[in-house]
C-alpha positions in Angstrom: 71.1 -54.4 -36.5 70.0 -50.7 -37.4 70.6 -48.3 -35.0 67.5 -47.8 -33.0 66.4 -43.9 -31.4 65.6 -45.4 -28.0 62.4 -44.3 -26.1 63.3 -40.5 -24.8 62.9 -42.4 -21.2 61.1 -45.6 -19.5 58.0 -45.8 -22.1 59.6 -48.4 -23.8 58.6 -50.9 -21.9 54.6 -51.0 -21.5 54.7 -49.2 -25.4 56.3 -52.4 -26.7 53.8 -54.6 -25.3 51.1 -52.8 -26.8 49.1 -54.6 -30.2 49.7 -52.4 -33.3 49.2 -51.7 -36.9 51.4 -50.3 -39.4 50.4 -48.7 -42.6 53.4 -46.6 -44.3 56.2 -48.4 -44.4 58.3 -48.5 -47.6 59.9 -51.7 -48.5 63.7 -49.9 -49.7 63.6 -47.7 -47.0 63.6 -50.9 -44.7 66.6 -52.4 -45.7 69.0 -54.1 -42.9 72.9 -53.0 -43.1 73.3 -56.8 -42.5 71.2 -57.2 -45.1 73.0 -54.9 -47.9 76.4 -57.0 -46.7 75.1 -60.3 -47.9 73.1 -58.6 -51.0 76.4 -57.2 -52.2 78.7 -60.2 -51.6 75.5 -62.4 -53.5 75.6 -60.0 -56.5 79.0 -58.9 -56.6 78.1 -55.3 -55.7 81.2 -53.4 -54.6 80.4 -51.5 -51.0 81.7 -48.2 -49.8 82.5 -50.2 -46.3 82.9 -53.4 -44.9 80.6 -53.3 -42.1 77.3 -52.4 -40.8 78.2 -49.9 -39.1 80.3 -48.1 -41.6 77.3 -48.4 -43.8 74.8 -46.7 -42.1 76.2 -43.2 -43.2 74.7 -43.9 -46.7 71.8 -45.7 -45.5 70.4 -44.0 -42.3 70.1 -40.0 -41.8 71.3 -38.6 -38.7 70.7 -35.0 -36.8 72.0 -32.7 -39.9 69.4 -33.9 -42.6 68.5 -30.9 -44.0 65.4 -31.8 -46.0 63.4 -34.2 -48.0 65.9 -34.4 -50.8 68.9 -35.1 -48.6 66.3 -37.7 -46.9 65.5 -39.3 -50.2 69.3 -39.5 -51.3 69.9 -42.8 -49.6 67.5 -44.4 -51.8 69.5 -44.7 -54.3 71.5 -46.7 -52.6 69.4 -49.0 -51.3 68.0 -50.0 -54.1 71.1 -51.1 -55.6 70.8 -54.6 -53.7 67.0 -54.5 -54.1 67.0 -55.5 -58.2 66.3 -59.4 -58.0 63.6 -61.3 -57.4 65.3 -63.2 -54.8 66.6 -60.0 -53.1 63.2 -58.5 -53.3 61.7 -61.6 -51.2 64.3 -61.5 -48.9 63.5 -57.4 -47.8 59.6 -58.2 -47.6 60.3 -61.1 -45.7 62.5 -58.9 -43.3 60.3 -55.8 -43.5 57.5 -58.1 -41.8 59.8 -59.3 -39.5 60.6 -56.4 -38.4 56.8 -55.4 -37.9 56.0 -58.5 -35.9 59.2 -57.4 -33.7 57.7 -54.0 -33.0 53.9 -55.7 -31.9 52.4 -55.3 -35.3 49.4 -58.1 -36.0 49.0 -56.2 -39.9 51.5 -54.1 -41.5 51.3 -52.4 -45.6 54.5 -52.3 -47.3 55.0 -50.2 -50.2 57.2 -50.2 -52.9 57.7 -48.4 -56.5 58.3 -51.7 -58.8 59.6 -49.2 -61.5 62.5 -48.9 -60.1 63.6 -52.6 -59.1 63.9 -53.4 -62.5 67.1 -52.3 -63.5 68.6 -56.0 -64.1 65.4 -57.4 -66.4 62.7 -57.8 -63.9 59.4 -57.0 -65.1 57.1 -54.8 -62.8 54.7 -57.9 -62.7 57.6 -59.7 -61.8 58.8 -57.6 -59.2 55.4 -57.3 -57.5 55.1 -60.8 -57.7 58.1 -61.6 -56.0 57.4 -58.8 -53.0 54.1 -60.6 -52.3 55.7 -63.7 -52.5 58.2 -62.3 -49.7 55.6 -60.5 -47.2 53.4 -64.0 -47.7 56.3 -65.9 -46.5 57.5 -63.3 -43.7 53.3 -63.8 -42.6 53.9 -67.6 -42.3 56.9 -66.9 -40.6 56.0 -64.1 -37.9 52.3 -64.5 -37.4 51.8 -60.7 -39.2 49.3 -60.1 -41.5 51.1 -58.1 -44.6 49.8 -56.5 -47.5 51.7 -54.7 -50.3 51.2 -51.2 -51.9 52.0 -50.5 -55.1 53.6 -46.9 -55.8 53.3 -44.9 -58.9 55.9 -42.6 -58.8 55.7 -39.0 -59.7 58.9 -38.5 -61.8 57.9 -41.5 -64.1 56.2 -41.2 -67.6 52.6 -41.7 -67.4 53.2 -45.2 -69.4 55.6 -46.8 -66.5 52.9 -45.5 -64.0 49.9 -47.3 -66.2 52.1 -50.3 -66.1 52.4 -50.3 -62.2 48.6 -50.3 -62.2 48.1 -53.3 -64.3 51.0 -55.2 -62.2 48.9 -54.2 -58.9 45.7 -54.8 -60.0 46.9 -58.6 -61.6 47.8 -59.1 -57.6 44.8 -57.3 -56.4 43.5 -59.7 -53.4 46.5 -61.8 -53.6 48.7 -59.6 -51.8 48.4 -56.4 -53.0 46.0 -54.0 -51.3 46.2 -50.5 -53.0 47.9 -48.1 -55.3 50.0 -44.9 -53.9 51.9 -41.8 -55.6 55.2 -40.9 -54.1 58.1 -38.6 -55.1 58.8 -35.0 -56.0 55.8 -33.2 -54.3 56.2 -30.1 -54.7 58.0 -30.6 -58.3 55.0 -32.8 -59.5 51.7 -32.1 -57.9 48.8 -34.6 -57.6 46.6 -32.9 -60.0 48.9 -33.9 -63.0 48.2 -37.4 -62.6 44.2 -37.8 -62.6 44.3 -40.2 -65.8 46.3 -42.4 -63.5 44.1 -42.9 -60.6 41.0 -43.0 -63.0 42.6 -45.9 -64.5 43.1 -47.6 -60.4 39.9 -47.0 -59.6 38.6 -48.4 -62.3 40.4 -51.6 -61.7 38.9 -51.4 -58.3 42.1 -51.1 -56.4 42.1 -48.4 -53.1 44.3 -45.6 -53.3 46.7 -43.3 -51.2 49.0 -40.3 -52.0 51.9 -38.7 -50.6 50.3 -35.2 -49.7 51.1 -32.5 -47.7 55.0 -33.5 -46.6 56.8 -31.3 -49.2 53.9 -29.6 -50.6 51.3 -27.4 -49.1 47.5 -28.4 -48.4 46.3 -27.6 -52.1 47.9 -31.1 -52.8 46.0 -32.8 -50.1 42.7 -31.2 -51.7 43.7 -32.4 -55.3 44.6 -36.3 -53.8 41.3 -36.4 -52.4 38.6 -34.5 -54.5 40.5 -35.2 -57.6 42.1 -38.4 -57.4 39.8 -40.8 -55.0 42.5 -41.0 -52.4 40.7 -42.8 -49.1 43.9 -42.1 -47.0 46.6 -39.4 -47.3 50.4 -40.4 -46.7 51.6 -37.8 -43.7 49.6 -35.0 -44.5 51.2 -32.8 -41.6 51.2 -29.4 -43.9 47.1 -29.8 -43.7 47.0 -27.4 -40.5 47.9 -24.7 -43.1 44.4 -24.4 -44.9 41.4 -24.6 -42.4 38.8 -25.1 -44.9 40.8 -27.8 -46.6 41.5 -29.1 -42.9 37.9 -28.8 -42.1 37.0 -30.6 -45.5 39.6 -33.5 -44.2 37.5 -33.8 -40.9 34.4 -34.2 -41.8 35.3 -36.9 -44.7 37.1 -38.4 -41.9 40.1 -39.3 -44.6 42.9 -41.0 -43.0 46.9 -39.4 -42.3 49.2 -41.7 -41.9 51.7 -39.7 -40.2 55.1 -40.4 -39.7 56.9 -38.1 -36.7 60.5 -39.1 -36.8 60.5 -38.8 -40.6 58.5 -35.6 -40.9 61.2 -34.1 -38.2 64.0 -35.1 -40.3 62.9 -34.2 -43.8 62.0 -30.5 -42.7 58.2 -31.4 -43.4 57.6 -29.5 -39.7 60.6 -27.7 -38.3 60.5 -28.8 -34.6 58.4 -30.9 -32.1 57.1 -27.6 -30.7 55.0 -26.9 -34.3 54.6 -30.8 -34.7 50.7 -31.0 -35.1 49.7 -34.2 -34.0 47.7 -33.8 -30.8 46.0 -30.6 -32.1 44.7 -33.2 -35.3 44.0 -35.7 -32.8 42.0 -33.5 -30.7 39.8 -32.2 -33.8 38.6 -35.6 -34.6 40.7 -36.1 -37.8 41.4 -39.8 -38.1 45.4 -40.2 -37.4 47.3 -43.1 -37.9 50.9 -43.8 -36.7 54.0 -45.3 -38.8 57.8 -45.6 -39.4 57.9 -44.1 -43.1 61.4 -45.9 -43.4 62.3 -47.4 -40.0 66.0 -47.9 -41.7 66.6 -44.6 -43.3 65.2 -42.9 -40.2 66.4 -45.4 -37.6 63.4 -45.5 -35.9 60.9 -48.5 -34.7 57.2 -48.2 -34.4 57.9 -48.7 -30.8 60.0 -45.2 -30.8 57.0 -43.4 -32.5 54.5 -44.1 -30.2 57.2 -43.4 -27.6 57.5 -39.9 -28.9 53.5 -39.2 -28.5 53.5 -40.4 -24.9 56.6 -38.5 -23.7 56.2 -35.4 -26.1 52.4 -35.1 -26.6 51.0 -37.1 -23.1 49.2 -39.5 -24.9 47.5 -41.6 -22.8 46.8 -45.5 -23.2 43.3 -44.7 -24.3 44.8 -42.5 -26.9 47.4 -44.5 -28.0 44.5 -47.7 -28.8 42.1 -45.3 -30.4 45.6 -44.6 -32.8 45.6 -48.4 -33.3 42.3 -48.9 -33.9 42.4 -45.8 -36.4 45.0 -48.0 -38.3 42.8 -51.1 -38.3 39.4 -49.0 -39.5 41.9 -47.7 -42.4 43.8 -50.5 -43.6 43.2 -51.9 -46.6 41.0 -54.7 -45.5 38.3 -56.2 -47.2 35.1 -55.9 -44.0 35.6 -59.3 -42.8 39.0 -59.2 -42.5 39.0 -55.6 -41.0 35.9 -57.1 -38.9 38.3 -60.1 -37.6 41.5 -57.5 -37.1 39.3 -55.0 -35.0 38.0 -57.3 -32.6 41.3 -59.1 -31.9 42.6 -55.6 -31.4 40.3 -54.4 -29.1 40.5 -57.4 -27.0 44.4 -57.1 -27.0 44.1 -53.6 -26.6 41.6 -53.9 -23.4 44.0 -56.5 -21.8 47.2 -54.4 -22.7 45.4 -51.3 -20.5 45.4 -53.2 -17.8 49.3 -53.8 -17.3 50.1 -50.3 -19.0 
């Protein structure tokens, strides 16, 4: 299994029995070492080591990761085992797994189909086989599992428009919404305006990548200039007040990630880490893994951290989970049905906690 960061003491526990809702989590950054063994030994894919353990140094960053680039390095090899259809239904299939392991009743994977397609698939044909995977991983685990389909920001604006069209041929039949990842700070959000128009005008939701690598100014232009409802991390925000302010009151969605945004030098400690301090303000805040394998993390560990680090109380921690249910990308009776088995789980969870 991937090496977990355990709780920092006894959370554990009464966290892992609590209901929960995941909404940034990328597919290849979900991959099992176990996984990767039998992918390469399927496809005849030589390996740098023989077991999982001696593969976690190219999958999984530890202590010394020194920024996002160094974070985003072990992509590339993870999605050297992710360029089949078959593969790509096996790592949805786990990613919900995985969710349903760490309390999760509705989870969003995203992934970039661009870059699965390096042995013939189509991008229809790789989102197709993604929803395929999370659908059966639903069946299998009792989560509720969506996908999101990334555009990514180092890709010509052709490959991108093709990403569209493949998500919005799967829009309602497992694909929920349309995201921009990638070089931040090299490519910023306004660039790609003739992109989104084209999303929203296939009626499919979007969120952006904003404010991890990239100042607030990004966050602005995802929002105001390319219809994005919810911002991926968005933990640089605290550095513009008006654009902060302008966040609040449109009540826009973070998905923040804490272990990842630690280790890719988006924030430089805990100390500066501005989670509570959003909280507090009213901005709506939303808890998730980013890539629980490159990060070894859990969803458990994250909401770990807040109660240990930031004394988040079991209140808190439910209004965080119901902030992830009034986000996802739900239609209203679903989100209706999700909210009210939440609360009721939620309410009965407070009472052992």
């Amino acid at each position: 299994m991937i090496r977990k960061i355990e709780p920092i003491t006894q959370t554990g526990s009464w966290i892992r029995q609590m209901p929960k809702v995941e909404l940034h989590m990328h597919l290849d950054g979900s991959l099992r070492p176990e996984t990767v063994l039998e992918l390469a030994a399927e496809q005849g894919i030589p390996l740098p080591a023989l077991n999982s353990k001696g593969l976690l140094p190219y999958m999984q960053v530890d202590g010394s990761c020194s920024s996002l680039t160094e974070y985003l390095s072990k992509f590339a090899f993870t999605c050297l085992f992710l360029q089949a259809g078959k593969a790509l239904e096996r790592a949805a299939c786990e990613a919900v797994e995985q969710a349903a392991a760490e309390g999760c009743r509705y989870v969003e994977v995203r992934f970039a189909p661009q870059l699965h397609r390096e042995r013939g698939l189509s991008c229809e044909e790789a989102v197709h086989h993604v929803t395929a995977g999370l659908k059966r991983g639903e069946e299998l685990y009792g989560c509720r599992a969506q996908a999101i389909v990334i555009c990514m920001r180092h890709h010509s604006a052709a490959l991108n428009k093709e990403a569209i069209e493949a998500a919005a041929a799967y829009a309602g039949r497992g694909v929920a919404a349309v995201d921009l990842a990638g070089d931040e700070a090299g490519y910023p959000a306004a660039l790609f305006r003739d992109i989104f128009i084209l999303a929203h005008r296939k009626g499919l939701p979007v969120t952006i990548h904003a404010g991890e690598a990239a100042g607030p100014d990004n966050i602005y232009a995802a929002v105001m200039k390319l219809g994005a409802s919810r911002i991926g991390h968005g933990v640089r925000l605290k550095e513009d007040p008006a654009i902060r302010e302008l966040i609040r009151r449109r009540g826009t969605p973070l998905e923040m990630c804490p272990v990842s945004n630690i280790q890719t030098k988006a924030v430089a400690d805990w100390s500066s880490y501005p989670i509570r301090d959003y909280f507090e303000s009213g901005i709506p805040i939303t808890v998730n893994t980013d890539n629980p394998g490159v990060s070894g993390t859990s969803l458990n560990r994250e909401y770990g951290i807040l109660a240990e680090l930031f004394h988040f109380s079991c209140q808190e921690l439910s209004q965080l989970v119901m902030n992830a249910a009034d986000a996802a990308f739900l239609n209203a009776r679903d989100k209706a049905e999700l909210k009210t088995a939440l609360g009721r789980e939620l309410e009965e969870w407070k009472k052992l906690a």
